[in-house]
MARBAKE-187943 format. One record per residue (C-alpha): residue number from 1; residue in one letter; z, x, y. Coordinates in nm, 2 decimals, m for minus. Layout:
BEGIN
+-----+---+--------+--------+--------+
:   k : r :      z :      x :      y :
+-----+---+--------+--------+--------+
: NUM : A :      Z :      X :      Y :
...
+-----+---+--------+--------+--------+
//
This chain:
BEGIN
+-----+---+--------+--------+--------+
:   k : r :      z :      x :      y :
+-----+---+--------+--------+--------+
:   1 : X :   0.48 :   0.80 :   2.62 :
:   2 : X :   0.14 :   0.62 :   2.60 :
:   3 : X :   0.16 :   0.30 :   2.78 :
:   4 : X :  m0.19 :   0.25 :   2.66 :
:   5 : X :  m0.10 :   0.22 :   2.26 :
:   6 : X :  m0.15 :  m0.14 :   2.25 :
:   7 : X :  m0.55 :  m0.06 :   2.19 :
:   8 : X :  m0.44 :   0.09 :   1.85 :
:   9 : X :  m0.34 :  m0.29 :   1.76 :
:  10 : X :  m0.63 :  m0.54 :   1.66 :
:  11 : X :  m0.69 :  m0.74 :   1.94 :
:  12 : X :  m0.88 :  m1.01 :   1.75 :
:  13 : X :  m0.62 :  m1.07 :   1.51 :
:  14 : X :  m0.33 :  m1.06 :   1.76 :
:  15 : X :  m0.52 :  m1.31 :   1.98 :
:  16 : X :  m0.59 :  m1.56 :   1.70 :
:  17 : X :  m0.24 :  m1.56 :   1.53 :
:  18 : X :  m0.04 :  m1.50 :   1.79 :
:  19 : X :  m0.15 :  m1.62 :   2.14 :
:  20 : X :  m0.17 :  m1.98 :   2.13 :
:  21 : X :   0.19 :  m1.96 :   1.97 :
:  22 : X :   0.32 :  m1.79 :   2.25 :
:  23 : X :   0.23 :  m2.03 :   2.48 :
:  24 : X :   0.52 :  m2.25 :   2.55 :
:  25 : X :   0.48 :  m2.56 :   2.82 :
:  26 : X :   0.78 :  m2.51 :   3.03 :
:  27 : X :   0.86 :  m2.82 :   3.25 :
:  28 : X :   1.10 :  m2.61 :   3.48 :
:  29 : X :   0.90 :  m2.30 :   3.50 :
:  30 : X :   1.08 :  m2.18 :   3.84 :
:  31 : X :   1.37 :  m1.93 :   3.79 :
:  32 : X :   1.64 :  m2.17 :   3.85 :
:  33 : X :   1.85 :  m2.17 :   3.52 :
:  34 : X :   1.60 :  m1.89 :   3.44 :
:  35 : X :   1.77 :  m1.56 :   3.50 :
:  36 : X :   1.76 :  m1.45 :   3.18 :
:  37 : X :   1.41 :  m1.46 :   3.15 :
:  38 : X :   1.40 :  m1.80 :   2.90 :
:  39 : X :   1.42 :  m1.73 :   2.50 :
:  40 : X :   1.15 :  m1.85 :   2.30 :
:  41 : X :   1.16 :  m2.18 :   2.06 :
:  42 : X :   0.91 :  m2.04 :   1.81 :
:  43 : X :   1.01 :  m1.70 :   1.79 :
:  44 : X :   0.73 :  m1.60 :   2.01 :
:  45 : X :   0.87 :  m1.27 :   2.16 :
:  46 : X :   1.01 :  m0.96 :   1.97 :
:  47 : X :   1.21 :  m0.64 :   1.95 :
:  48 : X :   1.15 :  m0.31 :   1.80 :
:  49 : X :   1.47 :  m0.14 :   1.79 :
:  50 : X :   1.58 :   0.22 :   1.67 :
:  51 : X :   1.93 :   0.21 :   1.89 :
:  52 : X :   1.86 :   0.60 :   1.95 :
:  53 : X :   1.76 :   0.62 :   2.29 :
:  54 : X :   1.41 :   0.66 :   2.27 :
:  55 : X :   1.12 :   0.46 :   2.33 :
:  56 : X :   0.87 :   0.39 :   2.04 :
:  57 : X :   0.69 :   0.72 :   2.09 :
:  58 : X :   0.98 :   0.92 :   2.05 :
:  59 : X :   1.02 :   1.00 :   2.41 :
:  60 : X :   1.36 :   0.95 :   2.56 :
:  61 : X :   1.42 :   0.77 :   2.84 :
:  62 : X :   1.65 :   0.99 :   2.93 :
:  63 : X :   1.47 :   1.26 :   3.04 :
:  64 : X :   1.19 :   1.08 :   3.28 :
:  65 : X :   1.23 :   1.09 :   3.65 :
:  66 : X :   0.82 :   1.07 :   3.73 :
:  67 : X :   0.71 :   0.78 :   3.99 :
:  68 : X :   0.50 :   0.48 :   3.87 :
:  69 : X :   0.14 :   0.59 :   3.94 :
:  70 : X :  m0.01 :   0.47 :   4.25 :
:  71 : X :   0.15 :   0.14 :   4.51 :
:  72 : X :   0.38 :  m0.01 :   4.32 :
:  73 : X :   0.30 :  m0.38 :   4.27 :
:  74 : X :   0.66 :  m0.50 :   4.30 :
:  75 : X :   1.04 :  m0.36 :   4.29 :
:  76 : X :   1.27 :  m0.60 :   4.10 :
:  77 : X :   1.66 :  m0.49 :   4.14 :
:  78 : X :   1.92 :  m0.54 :   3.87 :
:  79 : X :   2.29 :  m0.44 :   3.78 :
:  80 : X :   2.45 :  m0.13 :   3.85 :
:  81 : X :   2.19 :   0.05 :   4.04 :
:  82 : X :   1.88 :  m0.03 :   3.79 :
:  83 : X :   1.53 :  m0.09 :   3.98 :
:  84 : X :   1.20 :  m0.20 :   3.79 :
:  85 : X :   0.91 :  m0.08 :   3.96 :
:  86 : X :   0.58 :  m0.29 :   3.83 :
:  87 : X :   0.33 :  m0.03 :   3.89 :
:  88 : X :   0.00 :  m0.21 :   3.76 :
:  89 : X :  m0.07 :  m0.61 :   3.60 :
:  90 : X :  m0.41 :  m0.63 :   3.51 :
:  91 : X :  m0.58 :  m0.91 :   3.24 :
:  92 : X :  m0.83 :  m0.74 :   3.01 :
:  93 : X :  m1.13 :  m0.89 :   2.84 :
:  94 : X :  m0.94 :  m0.94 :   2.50 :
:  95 : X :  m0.71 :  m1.20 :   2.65 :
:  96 : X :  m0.44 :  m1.04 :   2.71 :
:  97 : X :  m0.24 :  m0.91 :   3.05 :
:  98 : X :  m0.03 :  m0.57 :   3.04 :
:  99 : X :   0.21 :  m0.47 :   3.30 :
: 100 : X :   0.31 :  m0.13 :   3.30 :
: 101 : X :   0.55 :   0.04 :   3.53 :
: 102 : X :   0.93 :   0.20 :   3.48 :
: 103 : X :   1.29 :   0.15 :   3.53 :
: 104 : X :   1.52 :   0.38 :   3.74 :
: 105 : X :   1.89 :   0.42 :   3.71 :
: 106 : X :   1.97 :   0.45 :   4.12 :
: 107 : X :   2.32 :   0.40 :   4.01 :
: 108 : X :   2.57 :   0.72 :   3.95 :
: 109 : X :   2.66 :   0.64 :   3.57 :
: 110 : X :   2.44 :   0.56 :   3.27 :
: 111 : X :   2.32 :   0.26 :   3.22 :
: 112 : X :   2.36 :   0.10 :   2.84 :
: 113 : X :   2.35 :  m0.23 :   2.89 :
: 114 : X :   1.97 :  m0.22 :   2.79 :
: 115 : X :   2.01 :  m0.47 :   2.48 :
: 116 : X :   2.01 :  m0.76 :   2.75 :
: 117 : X :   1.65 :  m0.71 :   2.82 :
: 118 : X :   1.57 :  m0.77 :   2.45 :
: 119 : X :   1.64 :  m1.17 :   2.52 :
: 120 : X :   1.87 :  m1.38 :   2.32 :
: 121 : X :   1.62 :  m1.45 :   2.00 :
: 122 : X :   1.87 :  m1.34 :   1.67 :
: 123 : X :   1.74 :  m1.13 :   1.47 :
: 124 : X :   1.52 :  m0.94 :   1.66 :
: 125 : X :   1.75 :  m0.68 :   1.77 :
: 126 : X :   1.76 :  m0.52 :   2.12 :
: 127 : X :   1.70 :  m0.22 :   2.33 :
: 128 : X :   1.33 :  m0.37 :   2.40 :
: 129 : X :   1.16 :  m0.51 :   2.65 :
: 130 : X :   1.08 :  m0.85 :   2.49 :
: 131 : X :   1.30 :  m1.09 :   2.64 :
: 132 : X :   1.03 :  m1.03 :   2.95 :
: 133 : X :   0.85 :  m1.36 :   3.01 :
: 134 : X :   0.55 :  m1.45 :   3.23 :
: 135 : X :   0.57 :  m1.78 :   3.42 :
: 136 : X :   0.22 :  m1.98 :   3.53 :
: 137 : X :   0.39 :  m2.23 :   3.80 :
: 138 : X :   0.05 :  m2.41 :   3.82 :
: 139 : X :  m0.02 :  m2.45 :   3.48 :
: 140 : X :   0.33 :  m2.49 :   3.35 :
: 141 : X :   0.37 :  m2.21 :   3.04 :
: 142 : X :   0.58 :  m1.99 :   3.01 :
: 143 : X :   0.42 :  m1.66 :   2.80 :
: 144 : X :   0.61 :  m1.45 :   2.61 :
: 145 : X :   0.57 :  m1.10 :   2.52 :
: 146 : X :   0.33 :  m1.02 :   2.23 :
: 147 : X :   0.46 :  m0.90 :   1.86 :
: 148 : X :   0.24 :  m0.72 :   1.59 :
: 149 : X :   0.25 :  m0.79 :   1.24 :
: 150 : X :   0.52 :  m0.64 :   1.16 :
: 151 : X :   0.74 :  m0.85 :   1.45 :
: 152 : X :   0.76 :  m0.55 :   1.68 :
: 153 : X :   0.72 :  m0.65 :   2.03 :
: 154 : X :   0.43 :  m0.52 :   2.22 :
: 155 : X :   0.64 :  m0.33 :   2.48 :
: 156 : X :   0.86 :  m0.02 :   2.51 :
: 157 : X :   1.15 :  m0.04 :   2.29 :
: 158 : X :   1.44 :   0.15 :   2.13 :
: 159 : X :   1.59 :   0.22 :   2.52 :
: 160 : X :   1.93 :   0.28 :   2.44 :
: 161 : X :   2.08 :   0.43 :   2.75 :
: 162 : X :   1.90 :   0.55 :   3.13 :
: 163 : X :   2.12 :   0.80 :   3.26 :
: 164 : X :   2.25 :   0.78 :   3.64 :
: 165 : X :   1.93 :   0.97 :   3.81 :
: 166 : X :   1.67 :   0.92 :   3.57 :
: 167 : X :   1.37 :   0.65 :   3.47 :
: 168 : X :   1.19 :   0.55 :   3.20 :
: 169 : X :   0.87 :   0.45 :   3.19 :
: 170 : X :   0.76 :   0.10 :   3.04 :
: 171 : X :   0.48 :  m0.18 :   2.95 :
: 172 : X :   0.46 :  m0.51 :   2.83 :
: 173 : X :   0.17 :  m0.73 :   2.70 :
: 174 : X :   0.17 :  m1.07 :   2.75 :
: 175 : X :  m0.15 :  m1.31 :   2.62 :
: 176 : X :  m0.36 :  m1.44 :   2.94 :
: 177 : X :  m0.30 :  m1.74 :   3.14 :
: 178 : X :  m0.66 :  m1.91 :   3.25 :
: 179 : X :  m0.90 :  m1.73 :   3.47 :
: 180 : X :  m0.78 :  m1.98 :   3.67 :
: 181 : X :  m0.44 :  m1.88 :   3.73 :
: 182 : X :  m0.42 :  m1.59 :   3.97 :
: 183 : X :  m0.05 :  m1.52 :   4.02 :
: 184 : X :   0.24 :  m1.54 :   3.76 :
: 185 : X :   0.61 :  m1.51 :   3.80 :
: 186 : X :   0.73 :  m1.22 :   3.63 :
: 187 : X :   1.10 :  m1.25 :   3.50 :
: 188 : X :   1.33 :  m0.96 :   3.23 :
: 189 : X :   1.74 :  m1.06 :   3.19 :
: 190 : X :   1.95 :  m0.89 :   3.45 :
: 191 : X :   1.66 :  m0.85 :   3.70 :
: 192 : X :   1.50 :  m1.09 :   4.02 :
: 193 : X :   1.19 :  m1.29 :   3.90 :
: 194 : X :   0.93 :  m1.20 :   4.13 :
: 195 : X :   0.55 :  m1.33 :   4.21 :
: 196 : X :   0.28 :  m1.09 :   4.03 :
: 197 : X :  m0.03 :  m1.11 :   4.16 :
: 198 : X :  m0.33 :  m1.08 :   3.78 :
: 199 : X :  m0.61 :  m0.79 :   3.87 :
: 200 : X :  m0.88 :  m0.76 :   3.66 :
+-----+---+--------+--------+--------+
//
């Protein structure tokens, strides 16, 4: 899979419909009462969902075991075994910050309780990504994970099932906090919230 797809999408138009509506002051911003990563008011995150086990290039999640490239950024643990290794967060030029990493099934039995991380929005489906949110503790806002124009989230979706040995590997676009704002909490249902640090 291409983690780098989201280039195929218009950035301008994306940024000027959708990223001041995904921008949502959050007055408790901390993970208490958080843990499942928040669901927007406006509809402001999204699912693509095929429910065939298979991300939204077609490649099954099933059948990757490779590592995240390089350090991994941070190691989030969740039910039964599954780990979410952030491998890379880094804010681009068009306003926008992509985190890209994968999530391994340490436990010994598949895992298919992936519609969870889709959030609770209805009628978005599941077996997405886009129940991830970004938290700016300094700033107050919760982001949410970007959609296109057709309401597909701009993250991996249609991961129906990790088997007991195997990863999958993921990404997730958020719009930018300010320049400002040089860490953000990181949070996906099921998983520990932990403190991202935004490259460049």
């Amino acid at each position: 899979m291409s983690i780098r797809r989201v280039s195929a999408v218009s950035k301008g138009v994306v940024a000027a419909i959708l990223a001041v509506g995904l921008t949502v002051t959050a007055a408790g911003c901390g993970s208490d009462g958080d843990s499942d990563g928040g669901s927007p008011k406006n509809g402001a995150s999204s699912s693509s969902s095929k429910g065939d086990g298979k991300g939204d290039d077609g490649a099954s999640g099933e059948d990757s075991n490779d590592e995240a490239a390089g350090t991994p950024v941070a190691q989030l643990k969740g039910q039964s075994g599954m780990v979410l290794t952030v491998g890379d967060v880094e804010r681009d030029s068009g306003g926008f910050v992509t985190l890209t990493g994968q999530i391994q099934n340490t436990g010994s039995a598949p895992f298919t309780d992936t519609a969870t991380w889709g959030g609770t929005e209805s009628g978005m489906g599941g077996n997405s990504l886009a129940g991830a949110t970004l938290v700016d503790k300094s700033g107050k806002k919760r982001y949410y994970v970007l959609r296109d124009t057709e309401k597909r989230c701009l993250c991996t979706s249609g991961i129906a099932v990790v088997e007991a040995g195997k990863a999958v590997d993921i990404y997730i676009q958020f719009p930018a906090p300010p320049e400002k704002t040089k860490e953000v909490e990181f949070q996906l249902p099921t998983f520990t919230p932990t403190t991202l640090p935004l490259s460049e």
